[in-house]
N, C-alpha and C positions, 0 to 999 in steps of 0.2 A: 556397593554403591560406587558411583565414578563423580569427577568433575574435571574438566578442563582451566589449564591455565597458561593464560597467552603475556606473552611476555616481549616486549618492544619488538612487533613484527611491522618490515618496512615489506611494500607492495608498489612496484613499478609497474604502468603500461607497456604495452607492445610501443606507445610510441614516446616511451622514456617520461611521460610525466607520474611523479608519484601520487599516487592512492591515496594509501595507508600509509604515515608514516610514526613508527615506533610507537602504535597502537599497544597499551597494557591491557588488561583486564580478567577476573577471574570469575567463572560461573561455579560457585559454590555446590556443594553435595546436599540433594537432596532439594535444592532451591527451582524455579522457574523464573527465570532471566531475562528480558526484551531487551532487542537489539535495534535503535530505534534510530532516525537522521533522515536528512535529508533525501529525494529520489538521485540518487547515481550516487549516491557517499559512500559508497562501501559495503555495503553491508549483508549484501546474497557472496561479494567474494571474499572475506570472510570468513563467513558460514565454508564457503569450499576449502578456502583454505584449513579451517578446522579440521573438514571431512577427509581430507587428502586429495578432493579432486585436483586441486592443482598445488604446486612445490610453493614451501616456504622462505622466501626469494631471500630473506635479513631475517631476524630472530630466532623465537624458539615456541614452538607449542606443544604444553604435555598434557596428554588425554589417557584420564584413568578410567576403564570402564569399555565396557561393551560399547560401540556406536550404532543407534538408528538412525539416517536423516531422511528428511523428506526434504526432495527439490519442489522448484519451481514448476518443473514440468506436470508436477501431479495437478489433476481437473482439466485438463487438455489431452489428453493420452491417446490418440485414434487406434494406434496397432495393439496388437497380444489379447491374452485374456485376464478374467480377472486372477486367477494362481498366475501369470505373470507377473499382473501388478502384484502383489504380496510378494512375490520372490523377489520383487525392485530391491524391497522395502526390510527383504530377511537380512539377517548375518549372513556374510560372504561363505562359508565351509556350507552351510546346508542350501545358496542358492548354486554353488558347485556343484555338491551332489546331486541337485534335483536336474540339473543339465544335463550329467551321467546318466541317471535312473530316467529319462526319457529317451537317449541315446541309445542306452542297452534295450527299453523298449523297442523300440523301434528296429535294433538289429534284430533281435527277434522274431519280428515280424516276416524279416528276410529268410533268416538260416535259424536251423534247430542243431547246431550240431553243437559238442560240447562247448568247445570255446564259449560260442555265444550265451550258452548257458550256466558258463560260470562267472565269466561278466555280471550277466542279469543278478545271478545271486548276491555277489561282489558289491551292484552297486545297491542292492536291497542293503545288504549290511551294513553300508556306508550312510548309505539314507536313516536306517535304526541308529545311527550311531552318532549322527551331528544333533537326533533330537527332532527329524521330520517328522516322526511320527508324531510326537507331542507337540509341535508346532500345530499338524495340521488340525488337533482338537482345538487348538487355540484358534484356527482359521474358520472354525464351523462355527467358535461363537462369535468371531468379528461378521460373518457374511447375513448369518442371522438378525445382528446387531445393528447393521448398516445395509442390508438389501433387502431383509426378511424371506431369507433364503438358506437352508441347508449347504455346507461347501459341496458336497458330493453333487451338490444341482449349481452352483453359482462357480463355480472353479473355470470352466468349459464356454461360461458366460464372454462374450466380445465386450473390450472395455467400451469401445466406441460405442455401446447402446445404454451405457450410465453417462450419469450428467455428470458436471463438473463436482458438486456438490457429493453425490453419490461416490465418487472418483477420492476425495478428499474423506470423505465417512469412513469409506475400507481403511484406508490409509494411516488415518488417524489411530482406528482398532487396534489395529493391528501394530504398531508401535507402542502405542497405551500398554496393551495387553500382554507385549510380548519380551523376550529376555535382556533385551539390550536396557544398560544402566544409564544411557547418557542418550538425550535427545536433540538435534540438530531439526528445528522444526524453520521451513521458510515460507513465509505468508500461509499458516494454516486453518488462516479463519476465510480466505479469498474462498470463494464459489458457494461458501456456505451459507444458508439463510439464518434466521437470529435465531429462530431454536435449535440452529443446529447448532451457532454460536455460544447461544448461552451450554448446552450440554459441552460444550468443548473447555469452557470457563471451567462449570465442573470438577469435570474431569483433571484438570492442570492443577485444582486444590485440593485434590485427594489423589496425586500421582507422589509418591516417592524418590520419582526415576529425578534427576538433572535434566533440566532442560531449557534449552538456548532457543527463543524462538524471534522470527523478523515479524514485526507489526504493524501496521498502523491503525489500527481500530483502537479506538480510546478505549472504546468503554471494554473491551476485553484485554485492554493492562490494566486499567482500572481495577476488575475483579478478578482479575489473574496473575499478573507479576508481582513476583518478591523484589527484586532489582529491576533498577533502569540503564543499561548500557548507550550509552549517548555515542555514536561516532560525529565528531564536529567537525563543521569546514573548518579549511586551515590554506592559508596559501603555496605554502611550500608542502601540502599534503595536509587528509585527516588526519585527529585524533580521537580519542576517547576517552569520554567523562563517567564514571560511575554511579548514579544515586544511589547510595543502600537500601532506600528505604521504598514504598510504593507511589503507585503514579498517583495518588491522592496528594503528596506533599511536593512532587516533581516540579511545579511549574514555579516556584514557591523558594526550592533549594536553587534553581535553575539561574533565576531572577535574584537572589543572595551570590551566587558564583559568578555571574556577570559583574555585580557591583563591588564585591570583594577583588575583581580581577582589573577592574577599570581605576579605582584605592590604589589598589597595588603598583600599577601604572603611573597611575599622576605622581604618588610619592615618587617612585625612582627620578619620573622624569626633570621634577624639582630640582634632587637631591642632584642630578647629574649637571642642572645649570648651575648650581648652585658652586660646582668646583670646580665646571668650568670656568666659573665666573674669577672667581678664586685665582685660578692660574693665571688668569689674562690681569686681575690685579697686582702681583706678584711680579708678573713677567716686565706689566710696565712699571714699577718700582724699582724692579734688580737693572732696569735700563740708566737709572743716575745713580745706584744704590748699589754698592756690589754686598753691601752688610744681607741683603735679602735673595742672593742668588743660592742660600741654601734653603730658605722657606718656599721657594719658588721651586726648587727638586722636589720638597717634601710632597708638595700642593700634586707636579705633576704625576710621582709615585702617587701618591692616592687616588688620584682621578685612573691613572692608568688599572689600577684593584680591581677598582667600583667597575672600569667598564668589561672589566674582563670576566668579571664574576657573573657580569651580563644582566638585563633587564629581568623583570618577572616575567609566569608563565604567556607566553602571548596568548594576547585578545583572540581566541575564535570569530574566524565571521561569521555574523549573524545573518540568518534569513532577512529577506526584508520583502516580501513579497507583498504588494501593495495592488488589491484590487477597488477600482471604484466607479462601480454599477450605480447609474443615476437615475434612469427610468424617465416617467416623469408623469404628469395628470394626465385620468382617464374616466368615464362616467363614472359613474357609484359601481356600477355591477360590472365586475370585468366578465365573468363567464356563466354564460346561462344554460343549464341542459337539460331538457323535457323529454321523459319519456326515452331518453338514450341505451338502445344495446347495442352493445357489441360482438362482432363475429369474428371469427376465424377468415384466412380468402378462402377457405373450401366450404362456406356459408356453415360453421359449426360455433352452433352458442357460445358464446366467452362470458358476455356479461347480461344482467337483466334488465330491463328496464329501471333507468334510475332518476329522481329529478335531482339536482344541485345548483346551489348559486354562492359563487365565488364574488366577494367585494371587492372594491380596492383597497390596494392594502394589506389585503390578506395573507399570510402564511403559509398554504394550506400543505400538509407533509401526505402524500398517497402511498398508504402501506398496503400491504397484501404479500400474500405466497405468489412464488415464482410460480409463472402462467397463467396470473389471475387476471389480466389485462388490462394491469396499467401502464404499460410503457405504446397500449393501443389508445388507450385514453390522452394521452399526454401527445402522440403523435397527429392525433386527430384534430388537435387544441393548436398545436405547432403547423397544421397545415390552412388554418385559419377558422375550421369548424365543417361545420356540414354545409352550408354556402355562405364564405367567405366574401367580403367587399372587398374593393382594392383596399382602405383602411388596416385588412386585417391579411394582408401577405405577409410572410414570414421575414425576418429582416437580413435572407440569406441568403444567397443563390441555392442552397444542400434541396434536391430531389427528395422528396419527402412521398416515401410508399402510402399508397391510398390505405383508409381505414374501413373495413363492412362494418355496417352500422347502420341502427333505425332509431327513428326519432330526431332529434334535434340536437343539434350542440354551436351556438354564437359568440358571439364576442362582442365584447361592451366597446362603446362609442372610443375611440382617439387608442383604443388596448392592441398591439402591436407584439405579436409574438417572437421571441428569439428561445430559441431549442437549442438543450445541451443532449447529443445524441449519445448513450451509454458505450456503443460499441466504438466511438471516436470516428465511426463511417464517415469519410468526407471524401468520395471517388474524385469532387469536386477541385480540390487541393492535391491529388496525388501528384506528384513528382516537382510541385511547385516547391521555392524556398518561403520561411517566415516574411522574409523581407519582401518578398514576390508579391505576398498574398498580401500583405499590407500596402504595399506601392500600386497596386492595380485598385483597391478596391473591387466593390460590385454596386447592385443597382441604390442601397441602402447606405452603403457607406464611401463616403468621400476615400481615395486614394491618399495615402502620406510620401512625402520624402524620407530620404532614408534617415536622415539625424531625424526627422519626429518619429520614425519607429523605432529606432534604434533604441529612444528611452522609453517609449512602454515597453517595448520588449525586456528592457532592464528592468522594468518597475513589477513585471514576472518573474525575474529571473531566468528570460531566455534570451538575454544577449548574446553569449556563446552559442546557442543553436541560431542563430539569423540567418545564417546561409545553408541549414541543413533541412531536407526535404520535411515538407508531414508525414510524411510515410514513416521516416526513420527515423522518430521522436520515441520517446519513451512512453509508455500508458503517462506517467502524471504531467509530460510535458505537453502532452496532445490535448490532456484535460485541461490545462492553464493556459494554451493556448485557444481554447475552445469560450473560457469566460472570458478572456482577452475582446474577442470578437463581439462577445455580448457587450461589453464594455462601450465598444466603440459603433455599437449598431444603433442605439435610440432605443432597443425594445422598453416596452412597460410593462408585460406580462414573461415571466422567465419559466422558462417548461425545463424543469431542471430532471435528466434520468440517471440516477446513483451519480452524480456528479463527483463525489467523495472517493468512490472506490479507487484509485489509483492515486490520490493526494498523500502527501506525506502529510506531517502534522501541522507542519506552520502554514502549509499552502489552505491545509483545511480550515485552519483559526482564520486567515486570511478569507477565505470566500466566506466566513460567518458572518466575519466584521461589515464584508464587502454587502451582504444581503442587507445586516439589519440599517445602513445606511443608505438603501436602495429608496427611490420613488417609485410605488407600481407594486403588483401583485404579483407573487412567486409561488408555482406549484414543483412539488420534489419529489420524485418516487426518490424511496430511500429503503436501506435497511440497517444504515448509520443510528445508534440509539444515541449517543452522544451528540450527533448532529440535528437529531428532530427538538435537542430542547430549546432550538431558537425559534420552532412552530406553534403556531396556537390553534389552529384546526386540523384534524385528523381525519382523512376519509380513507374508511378501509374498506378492498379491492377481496371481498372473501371466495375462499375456495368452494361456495355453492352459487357461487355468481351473484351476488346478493353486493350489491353497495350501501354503508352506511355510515355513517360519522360518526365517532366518537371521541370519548370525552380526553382520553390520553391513547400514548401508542397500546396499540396491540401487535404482540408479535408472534405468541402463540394463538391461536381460536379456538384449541382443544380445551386447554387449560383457561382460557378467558372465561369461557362459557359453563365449566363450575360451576 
């Protein structure tokens, strides 16, 4: 068994502002750990720093145990194949050898003369000898596992024709399954859908191994973490907070540590007037009194202690990300759709004829498996329907790709659509700054000055991005800059698609808050289970094309249907 322990590591930028600073904390043997904060705090460098990808610039980190990690890069992966991927993901001595024993292959291929053929043998040996061979049993049950494929047929496979998900499945296995004691896991619940999620929950309560993983899916710290690792804002750099306990008691300890921290504050800061106050009585006494110019030493020796001994822990800053979506009145029935399928552009079925009617008001959460058409659904809705009135233009300028479709789909009287688009596409915004795109406005929303954007942008927390393009925001800044916009558009109808996925966790409590104080009706593909329980209708997008409502999520249909 291994565990890692990090011990007051400081972490500078390239442009001198610090990171991390004197970051503790220990990921215990045998536990499964989340490493959780804010988006940009820290926390993928970190993770590297653990891995070794990059030097430990102040401190000390001791790591006992084999290392597996999984980067960020995995579910993105265009080049290699899949025995690539796995060799990413192996111990360093058998992904050496496997570079040799393909090397020597391939001399071979050139010359038979002995040399080459004692190589070959050479690197055979070496291959028998780091444990390839028994890895590669171990790879025929991950590919079976996660592609339902033999390795001897999946090995040879191009990653680039697995999904993201697929990309993260091998991945996952293969780490689970394989000899490294200590796990470095970063976002590895991203690309996966909820049964793949929940099997990954699983799995983390019946692993043995240590493991440190980055998250922000509630509901999988919820049923997966042992510990909460907090890295907190801090002005002169992060820190980090430990809960021992799980994310069921976290918000709870969280809200005790604030107020025990704010206590500890106030007193000093009492105590501190208190002998200032003291001196400065002293001082003007010993001015007609010389009997009191030793009380007035004492006074300033004590005051001088107290300050040196220095205040209590400081106050981390807190989030404060403040959305408020107002919507506003619209007929009884915001969306009505008769007889609606949906197609593919190469006119190939997606969905079946379906009716539905969305009220005002309503919640409604659109679940389904990836490719079952709802982010066609939700785009169709966002482009005002199947013929749209001036009334129901979107309240955007964003190009909105046409949807194939038969039957009908309207929108109810004064219902005014604003779309959060998943992939953050907005060609529209490219190379503009925050402050740009808010000082121009468009045809929907009035332009601001720059002091009136400057404090919504703070009331997201992207003042410091103000002057930095959309391009080159981060996934959760693009997304809080995306309900920003909802914010300030008038919509009444919100066509939300995974809105969550790239939120951290306050930004996420934040657009709950922001929804359930909404006027107006909100539809949300989601695969977020902790975020659907602010919903009260459920229509699911099923994998035989088939639309229908039910009574709570569904996020298996195998096992639903039982």
């Amino acid at each position: 068994m291994g565990y890692i322990d990090i011990g007051r590591v400081t972490h500078a930028l390239p442009d001198g502002r610090v990171l991390l600073d004197e970051v503790s904390c220990k990921v215990a043997e045998g536990k499964v750990t989340a490493l959780v904060g804010a988006n940009g705090s820290g926390k993928s460098t970190l993770l590297r720093l653990v891995s070794g990808d990059e030097p430990v610039q102040s401190g000390a980190i001791t790591r006992v145990g084999a290392l597996g990690v999984m980067r960020q890069f995995v579910g993105h992966m265009a080049q290699g194949t899949v025995r690539d991927l796995l060799l990413a993901v192996a111990p360093p001595p058998v992904a050496a050898a496997a570079a040799e024993l393909e090397a020597a292959e391939l001399a071979m291929m050139e010359a038979d003369d002995e040399a080459t053929q004692m190589r070959y043998a050479q690197a055979l040996a070496d291959w028998a000898e780091v444990g390839g061979y028994d890895l590669e049993v171990v790879w025929d049950v991950v590919t079976v596992a996660a592609l339902q494929e033999p390795f001897d047929r999946a090995q040879y496979r191009e990653v680039a024709t697995l999904s993201g998900g697929e990309q993260k499945r091998v991945v996952l296995e293969a780490l689970l399954r394989g000899p490294d004691e200590v796990l470095l896991l970063d976002e590895p619940d991203n690309y996966l859908d909820v049964p793949g999620k929940m099997w990954l929950e699983q799995r983390l309560r019946e692993t043995t191994k240590t493991v440190l993983l980055v998250s922000h899916d509630r509901a999988l710290l919820a049923n997966a973490a042992d510990v909460i690792v907090t890295i907190e804002l801090g002005a002169a750099g992060n820190t980090t907070w430990t809960h021992p306990g799980s994310f069921a008691t976290y918000h709870e300890a969280r809200a005790e540590r604030f107020a025990r921290l704010d206590e500890l504050t106030r007193r000093w800061e009492e105590e501190h007037a208190k002998l200032k106050d003291l001196v400065q009585y002293y001082k003007t006494k010993a001015a007609y009194n010389d009997g009191m110019s030793s009380r007035l030493q004492a006074a300033r020796t004590r005051l001088a202690r107290f300050e040196d001994a220095g205040p209590p822990e400081a106050q981390p800053l807190r989030q404060a990300v403040t959305m408020r979506l107002r919507g506003g009145r619209t007929g009884k029935r915001a969306v009505i759709c008769e007889q609606l399928a949906l197609a593919t552009p190469s006119g190939e079925a997606l969905v079946a004829p379906f009716d539905c009617e969305v009220w005002f008001g309503d919640r409604v959460a659109v679940l389904g498996a990836n490719g079952s058409g709802k982010s066609h659904f939700l785009r169709l809705l966002a482009a005002g329907g199947s013929t749209p009135d001036v009334e129901h233009e979107p309240v955007s300028d964003v190009v909105i790709e046409p949807v194939h479709h038969s039957g009908l789909a309207r929108l109810g009287a004064r219902v005014r659509p604003g779309w959060f688009a998943q992939t953050h596409a907005h060609p529209e915004w490219s190379g503009r700054t925050l402050l740009e795109i808010l000082h121009r406005g468009d045809e929907h929303r009035d332009g601001m000055g720059r002091e009136a954007a400057a404090r919504v942008l703070d009331r997201y927390e992207l003042a410091r991005a103000a002057e930095q393009p959309f391009d080159s925001l981060s996934g959760g800044q693009q997304a809080r800059f995306q309900v920003l916009l909802l914010e300030l558009s008038g919509a009444t109808l919100l066509l939300l698609d995974e809105p969550t996925d790239n939120l951290d966790m306050a930004s996420a409590e934040a657009l709950e808050e922001g929804l359930a104080a909404f006027t107006g009706t909100v539809l949300a593909v989601t695969h977020d289970r902790w975020f659907t329980r602010g919903f009260d209708r459920f229509l699911l997008f099923g994998a035989d094309g088939r639309v229908r409502e039910v009574d709570e999520p569904v996020w298996d249909e195998a096992r639903a249907s039982r």
